[in-house]
C-alpha positions, 0 to 999 in steps of 0.5 A, a space after each residue: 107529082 108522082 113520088 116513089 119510096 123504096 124502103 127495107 126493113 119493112 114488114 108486118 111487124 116492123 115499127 117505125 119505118 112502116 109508121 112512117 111510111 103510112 103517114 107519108 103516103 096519106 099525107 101526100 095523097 091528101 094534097 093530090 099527089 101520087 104515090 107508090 112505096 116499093 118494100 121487100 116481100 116474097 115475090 112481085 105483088 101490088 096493091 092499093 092501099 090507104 096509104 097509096 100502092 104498095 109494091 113488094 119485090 123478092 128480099 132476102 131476109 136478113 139473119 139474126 135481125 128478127 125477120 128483117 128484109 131486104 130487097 134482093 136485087 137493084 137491077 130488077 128495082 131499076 127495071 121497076 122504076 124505070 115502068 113507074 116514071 117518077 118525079 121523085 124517089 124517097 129512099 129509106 136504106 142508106 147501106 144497099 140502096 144507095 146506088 139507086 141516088 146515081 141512077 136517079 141523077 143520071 135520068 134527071 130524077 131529084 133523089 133524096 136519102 133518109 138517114 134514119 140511124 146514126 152510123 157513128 153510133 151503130 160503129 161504136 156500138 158493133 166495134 170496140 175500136 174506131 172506125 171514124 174513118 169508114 164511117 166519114 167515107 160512108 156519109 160522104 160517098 152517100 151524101 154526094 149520091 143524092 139531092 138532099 140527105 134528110 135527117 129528123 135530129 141535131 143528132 142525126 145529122 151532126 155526122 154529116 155537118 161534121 165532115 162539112 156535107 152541104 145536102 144534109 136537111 133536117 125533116 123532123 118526123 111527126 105523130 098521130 095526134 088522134 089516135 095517141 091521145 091522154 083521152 085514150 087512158 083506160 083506168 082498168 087497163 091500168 089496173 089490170 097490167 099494173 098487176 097490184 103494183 103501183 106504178 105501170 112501166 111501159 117500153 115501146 120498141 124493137 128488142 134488139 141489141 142497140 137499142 138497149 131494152 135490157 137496160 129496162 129490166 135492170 132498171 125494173 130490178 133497181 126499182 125493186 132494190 128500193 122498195 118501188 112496187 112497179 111493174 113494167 110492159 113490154 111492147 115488140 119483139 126481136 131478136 133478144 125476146 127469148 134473152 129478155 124474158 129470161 133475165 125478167 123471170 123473177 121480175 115484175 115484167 110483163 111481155 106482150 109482143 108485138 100488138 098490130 093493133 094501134 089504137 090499143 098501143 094508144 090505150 096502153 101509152 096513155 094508162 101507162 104513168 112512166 115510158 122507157 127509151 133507153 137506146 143510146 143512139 136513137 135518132 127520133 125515136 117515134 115511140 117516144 114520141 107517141 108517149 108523150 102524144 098519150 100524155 106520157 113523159 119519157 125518161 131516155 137516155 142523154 146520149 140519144 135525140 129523144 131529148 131534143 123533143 121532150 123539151 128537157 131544158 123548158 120549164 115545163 118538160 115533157 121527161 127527162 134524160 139519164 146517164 146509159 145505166 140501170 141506176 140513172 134511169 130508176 133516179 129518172 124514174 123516182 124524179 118523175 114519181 116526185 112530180 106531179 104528174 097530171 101537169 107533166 102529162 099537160 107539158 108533154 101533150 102540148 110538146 107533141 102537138 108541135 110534131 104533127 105529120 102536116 108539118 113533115 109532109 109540108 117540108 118534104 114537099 118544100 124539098 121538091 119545090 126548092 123552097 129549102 129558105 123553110 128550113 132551119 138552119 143547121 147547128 154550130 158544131 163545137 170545135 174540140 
């Protein structure tokens, strides 16, 4: 089978989206499989690479995301397709791409969206006032335009099943269980970044306004306040890199951008004793989930979907989830401190180990084989 993925905001220092691009590709190819994913770059280039051939097409960047792309023009996108002839199309964009569902449908091509953000939570996070409406039209509109909307959480999909959407299936991303690994801790990394503290902080993520890292520093201050000798790594850039460095001067926090070089994010993850993931309307989160992979447990904010896997209601928790402010999360913090944490390093390995990519890859296939019985069926919303 020949499966197209056309996909913005991907760059090279993009997070989520190109892992899990790559995964796919690998994934496919492994079971024979064909595939191509189209990004935004410069200009017309194609290569192969491990993780099938990848196409860049003229973009636009976007201002004030921090390097974002976007690809310029549909029409061109569809003369491309139109050469590729695929037997299925992946889309990752579901605000400029979505036009590509109604071409697809019209020559007989299953299409399927990625709702990889929560439009409802980007609304309120950009807007002091309600546009539920705009929002229920968006979901509907985008929903009757493809096959299947896949989404990775309860939380993701809870604004498709909220307006009573039928298509909506749920995929939950997965993690490279090689490369992040407890195995992968480093007792001098440890010592070095934890500079004469005692405990090594870590944040994995985009530094950009929805997702809060701000909320980490305060947090770094609070522990201060209290006496708790951390200190905290930053790991990415954004559009808030200079804004942050200024609010943690005079606070324990180190910055190390962003670092191309996975097996030492791995090593970081796993020497770390606590990760942050403070974004209030996350929809997975992989960096979280890698955390947990490394033998690292997770304090993230109760309104995101990173509880849904840290199993917090279990006995044996793979973290813990907190109230959107500075103060919940050092409580998230100190709780975790009071535990043992060779234990929770154990529950939090055997959570992630139920997150592999074999299993998205196998229900994503399913899609295309009708096999949608594979599914889990969608949770019961609560009537207000």
């Amino acid at each position: 089978m020949k499966i197209v993925h056309v996909a913005n905001f991907y760059g090279p220092k993009s997070g989520g989206i190109r892992t899990t691009l790559h995964h796919l590709g690998r994934g496919y190819q492994s079971l024979g499989h064909e595939f191509t994913y189209i990004v935004p770059g410069n200009g017309f280039y194609c290569e192969d690479t491990p993780a099938g051939r990848r196409i860049t097409v003229p973009s636009i960047r976007l201002p004030f995301s921090g390097g974002y792309r976007i690809i310029r023009s549909n029409r061109d996108l569809r003369k491309l397709l139109t050469t590729l002839q695929p037997h299925r199309i992946e889309i990752s964009d579901r605000f400029t791409l979505s036009s590509i569902g109604v071409w697809a449908r019209n020559r007989k091509i299953p299409a399927v969206v990625f709702s990889h953000e929560s439009l409802t939570g980007l609304a309120s996070n950009y807007f002091p006032f309600s546009v539920q409406r705009f929002v229920n039209w968006h979901n509907r509109r985008l929903s009757s335009r493809f096959e299947y909307v896949i989404t990775t959480t309860n939380f993701a999909a809870k604004e498709f099943l909220e307006i009573n959407t039928q298509n909506v299936l749920q995929v939950p991303l997965g993690v490279d269980l090689v490369t992040f690994t407890p195995h992968a801790r480093d007792k001098r990394m440890h010592n070095d970044l934890v500079k004469g503290g005692d405990i090594l902080i870590v944040h994995v993520g985009r530094m950009s306004p929805e997702k809060k890292p701000m909320r980490s520093i305060e947090t770094m201050a609070e522990l201060q306040r209290r006496g708790i000798n951390a200190h905290l790594v930053f790991i990415g850039i954004g559009p808030m890199w200079n804004q942050l460095r200024e609010a943690a001067k005079d606070l324990p926090v180190t910055f190390l951008g962003y670092i191309a070089d996975r097996n030492r994010v791995a090593a970081i993850l796993a020497s770390s004793d606590i990760s942050l993931a403070p974004g209030p309307i996350e929809t997975f989160c992989l960096a979280a989930l890698e955390s947990i992979a490394s033998g690292t447990p997770v304090v993230a904010s109760q309104t995101s979907a990173v509880g849904e896997f840290l199993a917090i209601d279990s006995e044996h928790p793979a973290g813990l989830t907190v109230a959107n402010n500075a103060l919940a999360f050092a409580d998230g913090i100190e709780k975790l401190l009071e535990s043992d944490l060779s234990e929770i390093t154990i529950a939090c390995r055997e959570q992630a180990e139920r997150f592999p990519w074999d299993r998205t890859i196998e229900l994503l296939l399913a899609i295309g084989a009708k096999e949608t019985d594979l599914f889990p069926t969608p949770p019961k919303l609560r009537v207000a």
